[in-house]
N, C-alpha and C positions, 0 to 999 in steps of 0.2 A: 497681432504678432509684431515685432519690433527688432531690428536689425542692430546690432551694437558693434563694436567694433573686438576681433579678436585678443590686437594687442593688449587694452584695455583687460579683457578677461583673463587671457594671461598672465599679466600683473597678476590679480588678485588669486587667481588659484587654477595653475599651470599641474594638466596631470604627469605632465613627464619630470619634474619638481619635484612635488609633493607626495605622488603615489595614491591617491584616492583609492585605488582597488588593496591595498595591505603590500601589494608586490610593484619591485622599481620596474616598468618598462623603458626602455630604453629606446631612441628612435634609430637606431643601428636595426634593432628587434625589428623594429615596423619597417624599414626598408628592405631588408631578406623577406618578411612576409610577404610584401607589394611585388617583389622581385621574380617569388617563388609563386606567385597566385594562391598562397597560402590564406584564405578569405573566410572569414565566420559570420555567416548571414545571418546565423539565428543569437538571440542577445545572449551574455554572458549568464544572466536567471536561470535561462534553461540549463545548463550545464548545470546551476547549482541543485537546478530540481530533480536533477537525475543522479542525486549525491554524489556530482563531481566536484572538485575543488580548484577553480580554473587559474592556472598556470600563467606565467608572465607574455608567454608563448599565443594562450588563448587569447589575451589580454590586445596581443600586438596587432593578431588574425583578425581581431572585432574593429580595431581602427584601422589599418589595411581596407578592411569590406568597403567602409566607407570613404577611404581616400580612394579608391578605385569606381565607387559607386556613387559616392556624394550620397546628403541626403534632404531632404526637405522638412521634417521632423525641427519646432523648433527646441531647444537648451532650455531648461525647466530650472531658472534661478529663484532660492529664498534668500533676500537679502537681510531678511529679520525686521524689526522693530526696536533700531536703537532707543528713539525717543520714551523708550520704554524698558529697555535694560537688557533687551533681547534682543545678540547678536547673532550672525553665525561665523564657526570659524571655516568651512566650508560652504559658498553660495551657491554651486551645481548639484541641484539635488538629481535632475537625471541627463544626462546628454555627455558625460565624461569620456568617452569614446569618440564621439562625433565632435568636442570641445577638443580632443586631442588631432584627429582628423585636420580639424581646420587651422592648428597652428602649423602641424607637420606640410598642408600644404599652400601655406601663407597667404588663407582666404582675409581679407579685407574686414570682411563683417559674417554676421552668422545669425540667425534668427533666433532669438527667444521669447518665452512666457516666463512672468517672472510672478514672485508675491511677496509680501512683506509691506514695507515704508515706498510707501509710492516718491515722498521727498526725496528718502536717504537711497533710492534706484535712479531719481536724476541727477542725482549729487554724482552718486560713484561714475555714472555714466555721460557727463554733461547734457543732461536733457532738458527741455524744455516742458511745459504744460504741452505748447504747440505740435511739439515732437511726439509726443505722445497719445495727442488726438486728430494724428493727418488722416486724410480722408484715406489713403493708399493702407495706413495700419504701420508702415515701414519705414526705418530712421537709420540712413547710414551714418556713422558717428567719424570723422576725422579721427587717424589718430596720432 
């Protein structure tokens, strides 16, 4: 596991921005949820798997959980294989919630697993070979 830095991630794909889940959350949303103990412990999946259609509202409650609860869980990045034609235009394939979590509460760094171009992840990220194979596993990145 490997620690990056959030600002970094934000740059490239900020969910209160972009909208990763189809719906705009707003961090307005996520401060009434925080506020209200409004908390959804169980992932947004579930909701789908019980033919719900989760709301921007469910959306807020799931990053809430985690700005109230933190999580250890790391951010699951595909950065693709440029050298090879294959980009992506989204790199969090799972942790959008707990990526939101950490910008709303101005974590420094955040842990991920990533796959793709091992180059084109220390490029994005300014990493090293060394960085990559410390003994600890973890690379707080300056940002």
């Amino acid at each position: 596991m490997i620690h990056v830095s959030v600002s970094k991630l934000k740059e490239l794909c900020d969910p209160f921005q972009f909208h990763p889940w189809g719906v705009k959350v707003p961090k307005s949303k996520v401060q009434k949820a925080v506020n209200c103990g409004n908390l959804l412990e169980i992932p947004i999946s579930n909701l789908r798997a019980n033919g719900r259609k989760p709301t921007a509202n469910d959306h807020a409650a799931r990053i809430a959980y985690f700005i109230v609860n933190g999580f250890e869980d790391p951010i699951s990045l595909d950065v693709g294989i440029p050298s090879m034609g294959y980009s992506m235009d989204w790199i969090v394939t799972d942790g959008n919630h707990r990526l939101a979590a950490a910008i709303f509460s101005n974590l420094a760094t955040v842990p991920v697993e990533f796959s793709g171009e091992v180059e084109f992840f220390k490029e994005l990220f300014g990493l090293s070979d060394w960085d990559l194979t410390r003994s600890d596993n973890s690379v707080s990145i300056p940002t």
